[in-house]
N, C-alpha and C positions, 0 to 999 in steps of 0.2 A: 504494500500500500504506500500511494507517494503522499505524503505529509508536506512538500515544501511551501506548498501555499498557502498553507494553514501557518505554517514556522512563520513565513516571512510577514502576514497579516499582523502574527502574533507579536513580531518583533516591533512593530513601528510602534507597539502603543507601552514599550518596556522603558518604566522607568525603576521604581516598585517597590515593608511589611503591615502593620496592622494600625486600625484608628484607634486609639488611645489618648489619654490625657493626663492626669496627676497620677499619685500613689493611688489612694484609694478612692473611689469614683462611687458617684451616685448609681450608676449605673454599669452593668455588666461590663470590664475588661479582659476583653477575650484576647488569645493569640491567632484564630482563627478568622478568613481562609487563610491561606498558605501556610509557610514554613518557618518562616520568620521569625524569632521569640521578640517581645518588648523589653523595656527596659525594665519595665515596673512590673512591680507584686500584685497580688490581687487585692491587696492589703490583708492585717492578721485577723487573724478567726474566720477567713474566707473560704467557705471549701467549694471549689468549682470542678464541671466536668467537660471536658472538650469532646467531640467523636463528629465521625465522619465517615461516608461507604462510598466506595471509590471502586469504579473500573475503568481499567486503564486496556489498551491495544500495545502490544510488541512487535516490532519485526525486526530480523537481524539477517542483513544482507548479506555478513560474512558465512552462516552457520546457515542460512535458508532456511529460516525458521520464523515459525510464528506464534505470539503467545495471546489468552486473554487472561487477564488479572482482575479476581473480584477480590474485596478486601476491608478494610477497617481503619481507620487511624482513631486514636484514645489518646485521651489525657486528664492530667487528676493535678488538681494544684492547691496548693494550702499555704495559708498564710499565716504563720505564729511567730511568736518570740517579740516580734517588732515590726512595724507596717514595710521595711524594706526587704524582710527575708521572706523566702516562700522554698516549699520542697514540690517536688514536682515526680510523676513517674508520666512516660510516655512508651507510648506503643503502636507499634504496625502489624497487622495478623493479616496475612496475604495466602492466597491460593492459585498459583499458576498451571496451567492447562497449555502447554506446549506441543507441535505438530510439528515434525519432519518430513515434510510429504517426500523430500528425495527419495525417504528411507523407507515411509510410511510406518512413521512410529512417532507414537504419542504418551506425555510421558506429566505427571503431577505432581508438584511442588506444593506443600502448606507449612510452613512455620511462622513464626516472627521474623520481620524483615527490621524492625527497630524495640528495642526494648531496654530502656534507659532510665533509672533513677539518678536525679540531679537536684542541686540546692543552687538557686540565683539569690544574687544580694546587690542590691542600687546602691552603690558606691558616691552618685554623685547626682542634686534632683536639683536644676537651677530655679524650677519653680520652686522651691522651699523660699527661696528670698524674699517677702513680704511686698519689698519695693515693684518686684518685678510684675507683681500679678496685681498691680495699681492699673487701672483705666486711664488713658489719656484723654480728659474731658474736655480738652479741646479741640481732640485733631479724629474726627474718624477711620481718616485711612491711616495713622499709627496704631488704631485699634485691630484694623478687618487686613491689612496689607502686609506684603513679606517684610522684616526689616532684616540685617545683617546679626543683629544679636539671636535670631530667633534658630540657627543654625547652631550656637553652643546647644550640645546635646547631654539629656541624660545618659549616664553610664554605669552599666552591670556589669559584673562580671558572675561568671557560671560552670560550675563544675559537676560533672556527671559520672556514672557507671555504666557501660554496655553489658548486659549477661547476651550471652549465648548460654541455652541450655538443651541440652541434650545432642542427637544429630541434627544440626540442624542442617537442610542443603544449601540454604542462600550463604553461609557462612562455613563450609567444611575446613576441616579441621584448627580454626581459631581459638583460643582458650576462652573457658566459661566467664572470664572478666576483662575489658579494656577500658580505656577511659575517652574522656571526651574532656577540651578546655573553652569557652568558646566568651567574646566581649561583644555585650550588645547594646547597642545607642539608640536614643530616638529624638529627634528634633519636634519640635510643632512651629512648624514655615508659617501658619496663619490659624484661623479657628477653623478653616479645613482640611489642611493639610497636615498628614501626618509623615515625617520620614524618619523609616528604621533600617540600621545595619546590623548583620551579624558577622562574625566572623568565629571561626572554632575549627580546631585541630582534633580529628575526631580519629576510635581506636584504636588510641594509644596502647602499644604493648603489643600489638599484633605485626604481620609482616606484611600489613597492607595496610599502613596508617593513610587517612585520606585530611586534605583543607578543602573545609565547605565557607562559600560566603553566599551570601545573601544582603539584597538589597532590594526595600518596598518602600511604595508612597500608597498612603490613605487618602480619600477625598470624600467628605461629607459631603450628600445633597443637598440640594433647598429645603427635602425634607430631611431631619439630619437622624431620623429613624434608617435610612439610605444610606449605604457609604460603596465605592467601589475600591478595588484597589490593583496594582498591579505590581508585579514581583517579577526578580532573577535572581536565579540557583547557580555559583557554578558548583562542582565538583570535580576535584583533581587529586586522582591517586593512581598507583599502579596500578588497581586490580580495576575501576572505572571512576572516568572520566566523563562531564557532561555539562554543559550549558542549559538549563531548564528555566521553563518562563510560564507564568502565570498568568492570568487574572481574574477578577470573579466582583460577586454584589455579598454585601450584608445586608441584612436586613432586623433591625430588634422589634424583639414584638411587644418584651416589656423589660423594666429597669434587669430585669435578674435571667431574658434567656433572649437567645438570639439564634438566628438560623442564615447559612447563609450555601452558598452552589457558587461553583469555581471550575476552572480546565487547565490544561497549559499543555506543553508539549517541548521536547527534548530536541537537541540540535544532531545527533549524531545518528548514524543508520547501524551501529552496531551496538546493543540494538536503535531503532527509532523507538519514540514514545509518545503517545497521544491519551489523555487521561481526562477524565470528570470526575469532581467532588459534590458531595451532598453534605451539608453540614448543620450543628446545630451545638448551642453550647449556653448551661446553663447553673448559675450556683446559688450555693445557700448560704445568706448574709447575718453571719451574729456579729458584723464588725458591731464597735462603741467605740464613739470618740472618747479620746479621755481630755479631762479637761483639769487647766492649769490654777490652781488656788493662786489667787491675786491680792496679796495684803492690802488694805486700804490702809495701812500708815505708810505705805513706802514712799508714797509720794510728799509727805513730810519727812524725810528723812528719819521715818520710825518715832518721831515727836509723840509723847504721850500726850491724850485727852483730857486735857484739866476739868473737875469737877464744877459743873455748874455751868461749863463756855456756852453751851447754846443759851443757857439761862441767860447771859451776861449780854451775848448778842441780840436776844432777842428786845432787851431793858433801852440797849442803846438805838436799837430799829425804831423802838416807840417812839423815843424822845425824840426821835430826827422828823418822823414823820408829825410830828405835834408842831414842829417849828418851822415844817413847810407851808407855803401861801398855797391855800385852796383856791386853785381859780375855777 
C-alpha cells in the first residue's frame, strides 16, 4: 500500500504535544492525543486514567510483508507528596497479524509493546511568579498575543523503568528491566497555544538503547471545549529508526473527562505505518488547596494591640465629628 500522499499531506501541517496550563487545573490535564508527556502533574491526590484503541496498517517493502495491528495504549497517573511530583505506569498491549504471501505464511504476535513505571517532577513553573500571571489592563494584545517571554518554558524532568516480562517477541531476548531518562518542557505562546518538547534516552541497559524526541503544538478553538493538535516522533536506534507525525481533535465533555481521535503515519517503508486512535481520559479529583495562615500583626511589624485602642479611637472619631460644620 503506497502511503506517500497521505505522509506528505501529513507533513505540511507538522509542527506539534498537549493543551495544558498551570500545575493543577480546574479542569482535566490530560497527556492525550499523542505521545508527548507535559511538563506538569496532574496535581496531588489526582488519580487519573488515560486509554486509547488503536489500529494501525504495516507494510514492509524489505520483508514483503504485511501487518494489521489492533491494540490499547493505558495510562494511570497520580499525584502525591506535592502538587509537582506524580508517579505514573504506562502501557501498550498490541496484537499483530502478519502475512507473507511470498511464502504464504501467516504468523501472531500479542505482548506488551511498552510497559513503563516512571516518576516526573516540574523542576521549574514560571507561572509560579505572581507578577507574571498579572493582566495587562491596558494593552489587549499583550494579553491575547505571542510575546518573547512566553517561550521560557516549564521544565521536568523524568525517570522510568521498562519491564519486559516473560517471552516477549517485540523484545526477544532483552533483560526483564531497562530504563528510560527523558526532559520535558512546555511553553504557553498565547491563551491558545500550547508548545511541548520531549526529549529521552530510552532502554537503557539493553543492546538496542534508542533517543526519542518529540515535538507538539496545542491550539484551542473558539470553542475552547475544542482543541486540535499536531505532533512529530523521531526515533533513532539500531534496532528502529523512524520519523512519525500526528495529528488529531480533543474534545472535553466535562471539567474531569475528555475524549478525543487522532492518526498519523511513519516516514519509512520498512516497515510503513498508517495508524488511528480513539481516545478518552478521565480522573478523580480529591485535590484541596491548602491555604496559607496570614498573621494580621505582620503588617505592624508584630506590634501588640493595646487594650482599649479601638475604645480610644472610637472617643477621638466622636469628638472630630462634633467639631465638624454640618452643612
Amino acid at each position: 500500500m503506497d502511503f506517500s500522499f497521505f505522509k506528505k499531506t501529513l507533513f505540511l501541517f507538522i509542527l506539534t504535544p498537549v493543551f495544558l496550563s498551570a500545575q493543577y487545573t480546574d479542569v482535566i490535564n490530560s497527556n492525550r492525543p499523542g505521545r508527548a508527556i507535559s511538563a506538569y502533574a496532574v496535581g496531588k491526590n489526582v488519580v487519573q486514567a488515560e486509554a486509547g484503541l488503536f489500529y494501525e496498517q504495516q507494510d514492509n517493502a524489505d520483508l514483503n510483508s504485511d501487518s494489521n495491528i489492533f491494540g490499547t495504549d493505558m495510562a494511570l497517573r497520580y499525584g502525591f507528596l506535592f502538587e509537582e511530583l506524580e508517579i505514573n505506569w504506562e502501557g501498550t498491549f498490541m496484537k499483530q497479524n502478519i502475512n507473507y504471501p511470498d511464502f504464504g505464511i501467516e504468523g501472531k504476535l500479542a505482548d506488551f509493546s511498552r510497559n513503563r513505571l516512571g516518576v516526573k517532577y516540574l523542576l521549574y513553573d514560571p507561572y509560579k511568579n505572581p507578577e507574571r500571571n498579572k493582566p495587562n489592563l491596558y494593552s489587549w494584545r499583550a494579553n491575547n498575543l505571542f510575546q518573547w517571554k512566553n517561550l521560557i518554558p516549564a521544565v521536568s524532568l523524568y525517570g522510568g523503568v521498562n519491564f519486559v516480562l516473560g517471552d516477549n517477541p517485540f523484545y526477544p531476548g532483552e533483560p526483564t528491566t531497562s530504563y528510560r531518562g527523558a526532559i520535558a518542557t512546555q511553553s504557553r505562546l498565547s491563551p491558545r497555544f500550547v508548545l511541548i518538547s520531549n526529549v529521552a534516552y530510552d532502554r537503557i541497559g539493553t543492546d538496542f538503547p534508542e533517543w526519542r524526541y518529540a515535538l507538539s503544538l496545542s491550539y484551542a478553538l473558539r470553542d475552547p471545549r475544542w482543541s486540535i493538535f499536531f505532533e512529530g516522533q523521531g526515533i533513532s536506534g539500531d534496532r528502529y529508526s523512524d520519523i512519525i507525525l500526528r495529528t488529531g481533535v480533543a474534545r472535553l465533555l466535562n471539567p474531569n473527562f475528555q475524549v478525543d481521535l487522532h492518526m498519523g503515519s511513519g516516514f519509512k517503508n520498512d516497515p510503513s505505518r498508517l495508524f488511528v486512535v480513539l481516545g478518552a481520559s478521565y480522573r478523580l479529583d480529591f485535590h484541596k488547596d491548602s491555604f496559607k495562615t496570614i498573621d494580621p500583626l505582620s503588617s505592624n511589624q508584630n506590634e501588640k494591640i493595646k487594650r482599649n485602642s479601638n475604645k480610644k479611637k472610637s472617643k477621638k472619631r466622636r469628638k472630630k465629628n462634633k467639631d465638624d460644620i454640618d452643612f
